[in-house]
C-alpha positions in Angstrom: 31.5 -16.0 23.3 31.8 -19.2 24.5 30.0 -19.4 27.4 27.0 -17.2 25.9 26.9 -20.5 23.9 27.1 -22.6 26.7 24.6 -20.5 28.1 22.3 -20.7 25.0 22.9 -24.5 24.9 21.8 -25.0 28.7 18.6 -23.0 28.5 17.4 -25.3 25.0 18.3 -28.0 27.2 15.7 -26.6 30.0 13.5 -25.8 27.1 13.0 -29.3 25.6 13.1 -31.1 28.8 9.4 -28.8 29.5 8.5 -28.8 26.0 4.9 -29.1 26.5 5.3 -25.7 29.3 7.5 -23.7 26.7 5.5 -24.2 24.2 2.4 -22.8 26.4 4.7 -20.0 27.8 5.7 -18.7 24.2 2.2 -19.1 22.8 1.5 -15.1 23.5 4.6 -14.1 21.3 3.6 -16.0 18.5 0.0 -14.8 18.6 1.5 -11.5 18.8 4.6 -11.6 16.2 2.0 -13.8 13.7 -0.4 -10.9 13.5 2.6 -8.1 13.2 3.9 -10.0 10.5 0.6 -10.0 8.8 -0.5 -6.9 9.5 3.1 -5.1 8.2 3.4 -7.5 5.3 -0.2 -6.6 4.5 0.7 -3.0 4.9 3.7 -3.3 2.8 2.8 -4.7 0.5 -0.4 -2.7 -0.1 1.9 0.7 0.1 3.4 -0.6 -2.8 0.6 -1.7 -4.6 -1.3 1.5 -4.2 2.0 3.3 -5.2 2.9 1.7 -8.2 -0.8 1.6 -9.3 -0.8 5.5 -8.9 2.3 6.2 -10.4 1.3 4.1 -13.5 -2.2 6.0 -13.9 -1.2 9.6 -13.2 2.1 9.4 -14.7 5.1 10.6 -12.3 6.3 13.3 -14.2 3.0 15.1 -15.1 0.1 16.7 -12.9 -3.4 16.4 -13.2 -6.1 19.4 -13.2 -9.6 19.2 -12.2 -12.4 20.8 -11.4 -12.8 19.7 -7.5 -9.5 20.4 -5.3 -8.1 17.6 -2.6 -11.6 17.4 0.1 -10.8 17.2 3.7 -13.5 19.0 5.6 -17.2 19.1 4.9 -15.9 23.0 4.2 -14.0 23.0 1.7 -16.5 20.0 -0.2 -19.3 22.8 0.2 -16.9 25.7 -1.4 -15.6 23.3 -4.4 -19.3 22.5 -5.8 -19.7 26.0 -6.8 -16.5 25.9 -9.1 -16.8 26.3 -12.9 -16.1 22.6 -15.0 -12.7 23.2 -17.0 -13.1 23.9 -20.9 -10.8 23.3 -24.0 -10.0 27.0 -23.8 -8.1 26.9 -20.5 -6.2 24.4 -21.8 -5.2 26.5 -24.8 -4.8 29.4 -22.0 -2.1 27.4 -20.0 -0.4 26.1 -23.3 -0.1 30.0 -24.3 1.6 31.3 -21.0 3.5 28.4 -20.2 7.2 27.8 -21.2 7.6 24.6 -19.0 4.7 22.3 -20.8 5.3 20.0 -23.5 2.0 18.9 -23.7 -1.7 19.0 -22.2 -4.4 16.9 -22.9 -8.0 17.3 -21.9 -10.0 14.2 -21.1 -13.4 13.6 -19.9 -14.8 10.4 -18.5 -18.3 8.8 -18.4 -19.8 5.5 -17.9 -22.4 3.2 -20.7 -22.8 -0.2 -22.1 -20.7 -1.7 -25.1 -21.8 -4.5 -27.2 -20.8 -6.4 -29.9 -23.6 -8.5 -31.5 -25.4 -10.3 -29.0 -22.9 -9.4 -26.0 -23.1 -6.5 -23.8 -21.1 -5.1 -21.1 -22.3 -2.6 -18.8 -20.5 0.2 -16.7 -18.0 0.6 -19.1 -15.6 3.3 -18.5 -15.5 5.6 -21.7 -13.1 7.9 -21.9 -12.6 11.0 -24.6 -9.3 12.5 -25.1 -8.0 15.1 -27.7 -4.9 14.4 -29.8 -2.4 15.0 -27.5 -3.2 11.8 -25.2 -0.5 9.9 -27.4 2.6 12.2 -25.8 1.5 10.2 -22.0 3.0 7.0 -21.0 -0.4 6.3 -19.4 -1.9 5.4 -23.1 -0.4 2.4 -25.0 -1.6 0.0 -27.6 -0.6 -3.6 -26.7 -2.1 -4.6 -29.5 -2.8 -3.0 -33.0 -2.5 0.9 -32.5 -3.5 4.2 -31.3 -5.7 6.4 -32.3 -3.5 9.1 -34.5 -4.5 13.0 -34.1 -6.2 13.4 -37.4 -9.1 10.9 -36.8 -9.1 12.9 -33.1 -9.4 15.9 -34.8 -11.9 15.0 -37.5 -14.0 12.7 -34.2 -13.9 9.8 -36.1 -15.8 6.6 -34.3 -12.2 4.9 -33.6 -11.6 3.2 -30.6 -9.3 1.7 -28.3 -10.3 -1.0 -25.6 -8.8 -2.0 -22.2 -7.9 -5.9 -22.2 -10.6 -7.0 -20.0 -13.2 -5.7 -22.7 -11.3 -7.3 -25.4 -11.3 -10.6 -23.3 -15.4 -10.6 -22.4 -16.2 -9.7 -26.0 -13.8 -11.2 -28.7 -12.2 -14.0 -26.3 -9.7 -15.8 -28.5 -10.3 -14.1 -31.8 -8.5 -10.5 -33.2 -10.6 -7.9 -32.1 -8.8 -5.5 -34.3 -10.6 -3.4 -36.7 -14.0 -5.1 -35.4 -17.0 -2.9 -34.9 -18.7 -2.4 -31.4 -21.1 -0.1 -30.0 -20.7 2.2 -27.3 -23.4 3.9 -25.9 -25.6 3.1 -29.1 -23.2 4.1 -31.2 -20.6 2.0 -34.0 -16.9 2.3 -33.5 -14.5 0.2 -35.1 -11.5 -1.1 -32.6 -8.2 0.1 -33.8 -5.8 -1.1 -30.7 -6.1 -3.0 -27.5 -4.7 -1.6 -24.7 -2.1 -2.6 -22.5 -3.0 -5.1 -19.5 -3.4 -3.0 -16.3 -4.7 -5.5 -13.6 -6.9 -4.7 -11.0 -7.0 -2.3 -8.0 -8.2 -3.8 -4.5 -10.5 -5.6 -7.1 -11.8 -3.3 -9.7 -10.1 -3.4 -13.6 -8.5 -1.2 -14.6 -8.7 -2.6 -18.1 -12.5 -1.7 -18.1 -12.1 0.9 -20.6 -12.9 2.4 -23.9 -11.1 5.0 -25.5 -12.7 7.4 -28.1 -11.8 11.1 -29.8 -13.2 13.8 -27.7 -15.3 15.0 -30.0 -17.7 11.6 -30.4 -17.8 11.7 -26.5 -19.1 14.9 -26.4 -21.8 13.9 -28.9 -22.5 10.6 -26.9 -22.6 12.2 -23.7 -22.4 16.2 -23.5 -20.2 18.8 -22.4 -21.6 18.8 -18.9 -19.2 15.7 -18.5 -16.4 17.0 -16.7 -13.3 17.5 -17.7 -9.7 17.0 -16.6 -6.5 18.3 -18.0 -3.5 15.9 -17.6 -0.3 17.9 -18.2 3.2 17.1 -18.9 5.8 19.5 -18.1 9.3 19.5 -20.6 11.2 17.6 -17.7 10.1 15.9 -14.6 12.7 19.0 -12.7 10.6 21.3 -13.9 7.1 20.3 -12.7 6.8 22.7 -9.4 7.6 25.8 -12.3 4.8 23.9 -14.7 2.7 23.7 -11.7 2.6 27.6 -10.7 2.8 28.6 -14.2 -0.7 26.3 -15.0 -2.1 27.9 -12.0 -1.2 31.1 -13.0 -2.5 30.9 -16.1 -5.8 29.6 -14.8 -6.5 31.9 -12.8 -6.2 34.9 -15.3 -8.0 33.0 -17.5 -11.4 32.7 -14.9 -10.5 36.6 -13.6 -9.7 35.7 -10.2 -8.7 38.2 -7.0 -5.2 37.9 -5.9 -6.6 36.9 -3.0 -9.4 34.4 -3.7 -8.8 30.7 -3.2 -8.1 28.5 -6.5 -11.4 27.5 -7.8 -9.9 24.2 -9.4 -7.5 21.3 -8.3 -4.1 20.1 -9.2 -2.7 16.4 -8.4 0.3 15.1 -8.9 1.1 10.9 -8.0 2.5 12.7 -4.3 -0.5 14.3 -4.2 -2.5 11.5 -3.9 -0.4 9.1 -2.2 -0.3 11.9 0.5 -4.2 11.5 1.0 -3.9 8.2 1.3 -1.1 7.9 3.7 -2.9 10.4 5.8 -6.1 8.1 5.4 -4.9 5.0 6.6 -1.8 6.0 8.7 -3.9 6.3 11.5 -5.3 3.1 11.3 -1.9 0.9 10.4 -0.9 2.8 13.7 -4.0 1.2 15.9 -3.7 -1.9 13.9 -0.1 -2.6 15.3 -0.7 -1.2 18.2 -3.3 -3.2 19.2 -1.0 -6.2 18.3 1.7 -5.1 20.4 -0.5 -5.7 23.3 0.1 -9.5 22.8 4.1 -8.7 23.2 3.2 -7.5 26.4 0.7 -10.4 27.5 3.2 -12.9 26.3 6.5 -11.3 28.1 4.2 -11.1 32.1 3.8 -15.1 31.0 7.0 -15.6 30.2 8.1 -13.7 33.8 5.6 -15.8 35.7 7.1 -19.0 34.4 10.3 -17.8 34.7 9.7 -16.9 38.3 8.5 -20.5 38.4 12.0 -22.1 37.1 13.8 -19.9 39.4 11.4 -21.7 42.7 11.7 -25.0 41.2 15.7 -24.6 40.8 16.3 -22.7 44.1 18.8 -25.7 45.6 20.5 -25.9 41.6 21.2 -22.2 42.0 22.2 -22.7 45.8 24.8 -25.2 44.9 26.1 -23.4 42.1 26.8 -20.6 44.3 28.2 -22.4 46.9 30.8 -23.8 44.2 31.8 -20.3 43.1 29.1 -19.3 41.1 29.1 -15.2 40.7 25.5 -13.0 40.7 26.3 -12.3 36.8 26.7 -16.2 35.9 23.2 -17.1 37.7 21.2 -13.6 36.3 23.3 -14.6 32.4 22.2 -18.2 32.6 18.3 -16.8 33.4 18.0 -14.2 31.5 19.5 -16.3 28.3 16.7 -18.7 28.9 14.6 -15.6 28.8 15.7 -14.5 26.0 16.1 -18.0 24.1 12.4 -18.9 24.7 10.9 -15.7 23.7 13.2 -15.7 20.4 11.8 -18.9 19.5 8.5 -18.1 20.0 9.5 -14.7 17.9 10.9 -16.9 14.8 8.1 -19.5 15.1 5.9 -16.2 15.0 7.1 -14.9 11.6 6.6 -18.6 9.7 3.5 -18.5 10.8 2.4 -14.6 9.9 4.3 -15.5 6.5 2.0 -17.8 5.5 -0.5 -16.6 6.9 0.3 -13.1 4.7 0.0 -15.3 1.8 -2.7 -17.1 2.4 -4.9 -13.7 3.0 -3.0 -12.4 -0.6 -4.7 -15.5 -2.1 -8.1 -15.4 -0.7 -8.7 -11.6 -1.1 -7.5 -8.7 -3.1 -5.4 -7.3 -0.4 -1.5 -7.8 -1.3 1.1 -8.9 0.6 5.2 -8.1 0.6 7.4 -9.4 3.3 9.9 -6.7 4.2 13.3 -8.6 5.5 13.9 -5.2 8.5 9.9 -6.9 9.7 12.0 -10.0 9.9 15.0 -8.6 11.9 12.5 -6.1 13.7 10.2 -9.2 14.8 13.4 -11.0 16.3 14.4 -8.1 18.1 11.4 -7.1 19.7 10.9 -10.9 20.8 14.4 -10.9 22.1 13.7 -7.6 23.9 10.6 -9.0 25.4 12.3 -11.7 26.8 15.0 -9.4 28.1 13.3 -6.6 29.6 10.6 -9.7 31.3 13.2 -12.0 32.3 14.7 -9.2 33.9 13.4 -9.6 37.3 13.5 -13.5 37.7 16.9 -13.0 37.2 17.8 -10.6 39.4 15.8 -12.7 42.2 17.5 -15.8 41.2 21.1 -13.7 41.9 19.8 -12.4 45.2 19.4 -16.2 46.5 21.6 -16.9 49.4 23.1 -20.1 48.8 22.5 -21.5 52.9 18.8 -20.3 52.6 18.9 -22.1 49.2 20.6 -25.1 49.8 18.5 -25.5 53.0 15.4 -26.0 51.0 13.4 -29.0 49.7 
C-alpha cells in the first residue's frame, strides 16, 4: 500500500512539474467524461421525469382502454382507423362480466376556449367524465371540491379547472363558485385542481373538467372516448385486463381469431414505447461520446511515450541500482492512471454543472446518478490503464547500459 502511494505521490509530482502539458494531455477525457456526464444525467433524469409523470396521469394500478391500439408500423396504423369509437354500453358490458373491477369510468376529451369576462384562453383541454372519475387518484380538488355523482348524472354546468387556468383567469382572487364559459357555454367552478407541472414544456394543469353529459352537448359523441379502469387490487390487473378484453370482444361479436379492434394501456405500457423510442438514441448518444475516451487515452499514450524518451537515463539509473521491470512499468502506468483519473474527476464537475445549467435553460431535466459518478472514474482510470499499458512495458524493456549511455 505504501509504495502505490509513493507511487501516486511521484507521478503528481511529474504532473505539476508539466502542468501546462497535463493539462493538454487530459483535455480529451474531460471533453469526453463532461459530455457522458451530461448526457446520462440528462437521460436520468428525464427517465424519471417521464415515469413519474406517467405513473401520476394513468394511475399505476389501473389500465386505460381506447379505441386506437399501441402503433408501430404504418400496418397496423392503417388496420386501427377502421375500429369502432368505444360507447357507455361497453363500459356497462365489462362492469357486467367482470369480477376483478372496482370501477370504470369513461372520459372523452376535446379542445375550446374559456373565458371569464373579458379574458380568454384558447386550446383548453376539456375533459367529460361520468360519476365514477372521483374513485381515481388522477382527479383531486386542491382547492374547493369535486364534482359529486348527482350533478354528473343530472349534466349539470359544474366544473373543475386545472391550476394554470385558475392562475391566467382569477390570479389572486377565489375562483370558487365563479362562473366561466367554456366553449360558449356558463359553468360555475366548484374546485381547483391539484398543481401538475408541466411535461417537456406543455401544462398539464391546462384543463377543464365537466359531467359527460354537458360535453357531449358542447361537442358530440363523435369525440372519442376512453375508458380508464380500476381493477379491486393492483395484483389483480393482468385478470382485470383479460377479463375487460373478454368482455369487449363479446360485446362488438368478434371471431376467436380476429385481432382486438381496441387498445389497452397500462403506465408499463407506455413507458415501454418510450424506452423502445429513445433507447436507440441514448445508445448512439453515448456512444458517440465514448469516442472521446478513446481520442484522449492515444494522447495520453503518445505523451507517455514522450516521458518514457525524456526519462530514458532516470529509468537507466534506477535499474542499474536494483530497480525490477514491475517497479519501472508500476511507477508508469500509475502516472497513467493518475493523469487520466484527474482528467476523469475534473470531467464530472464540469458535466455537473453543465447538467444543471441545460435543466435551467430548457425543459429537459437533469438527475445525477452517484454509479455515473463511480462509472465515470473507472472508465477514466481504465483508460489510462489499458493506454498507459504499452509505454510501460517499453520503459521496463530499457536496458540500463543502452540507457545510461544516452544524452
Amino acid at each position: 500500500m505504501s509504495q502505490i502511494l509513493e507511487s501516486v505521490g511521484l507521478a503528481l509530482q511529474a504532473i505539476w512539474a508539466n502542468k501546462l502539458r497535463s493539462l493538454l494531455t487530459v483535455l480529451g477525457n474531460i471533453v469526453a467524461v463532461t459530455s457522458i456526464v451530461i448526457v446520462v444525467s440528462l437521460i436520468q433524469g428525464m427517465n424519471a421525469y417521464v415515469s413519474t409523470t406517467i405513473v401520476s396521469g394513468v394511475g399505476a394500478d389501473s389500465f386505460t382502454i381506447r379505441r386506437m391500439p399501441p402503433i408501430r408500423t404504418e400496418e397496423e396504423d392503417e388496420r386501427a382507423r377502421s375500429n369502432p369509437l368505444l360507447t357507455l354500453q361497453e363500459a356497462d358490458a365489462i362492469r357486467a362480466y367482470s369480477t376483478q373491477i372496482s370501477a370504470i369510468m369513461a372520459q372523452a376529451v376535446a379542445s375550446g376556449k374559456v373565458s371569464y369576462k373579458t379574458q380568454e384562453l384558447d386550446n383548453v383541454r376539456i375533459q367529460g367524465v361520468t360519476a365514477e372519475y372521483i374513485n381515481f387518484d388522477t382527479y383531486n380538488a386542491e382547492r374547493g371540491r369535486m364534482i359529486s355523482a348527482t350533478e354528473v348524472a343530472r349534466s349539470q354546468p359544474v366544473a373543475i379547472i386545472g391550476w394554470d387556468i385558475a392562475d391566467k383567469l382569477f390570479g389572486q382572487s377565489n375562483p370558487l363558485d365563479k362562473v366561466i364559459k367554456v366553449a360558449g357555454l356558463p359553468f360555475r367552478i366548484v374546485g381547483v385542481g391539484e398543481k401538475k407541472g408541466s411535461f417537456f414544456g406543455n401544462s398539464q394543469d391546462n384543463y377543464v373538467v365537466i359531467p359527460y353529459g354537458t360535453h357531449l352537448k358542447l361537442f358530440g359523441a363523435r369525440q372519442p372516448l376512453e375508458l380508464i379502469v380500476k381493477p379491486r387490487t393492483p395484483d389483480v390487473l393482468p385478470a382485470a385486463m383479460d377479463e375487460a378484453t373478454v368482455a369487449l370482444r363479446v360485446a362488438r361479436h368478434l371471431k376467436p381469431r380476429a385481432p382486438n379492434n381496441f387498445g389497452m394501456f397500462t403506465s408499463d405500457t407506455i413507458l415501454g414505447i418510450y424506452h423502445q423510442a429513445t433507447n436507440g438514441i441514448f445508445a448512439v448518444l453515448v456512444g458517440v461520446v465514448a469516442l472521446s475516451l478513446v481520442v484522449g487515452g492515444i494522447v495520453i499514450m503518445n505523451i507517455m511515450l514522450m516521458v518514457v524518451t525524456e526519462r530514458t537515463r532516470e529509468i537507466g539509473l534506477r535499474k542499474a541500482l536494483g530497480a525490477k521491470r514491475r517497479d519501472i512499468m508500476s511507477q508508469v502506468l500509475t502516472e497513467s492512471v493518475t493523469l487520466s483519473t484527474i482528467g476523469g474527476v475534473i470531467g464530472i464537475v464540469l458535466g455537473f454543472v453543465g447538467a444543471q445549467i441545460v435543466a435551467r435553460l430548457s425543459p429537459l431535466p437533469a438527475r445525477l446518478e452517484p454509479w455515473s459518478v463511480v462509472l465515470g472514474i473507472g472508465i477514466t482510470a481504465g483508460v489510462g490503464l489499458f493506454f498507459g499499458a504499452y509505454p510501460a512495458s517499453r520503459a521496463a524493456r530499457l536496458d540500463p547500459i543502452e540507457a545510461l549511455r544516452r544524452e
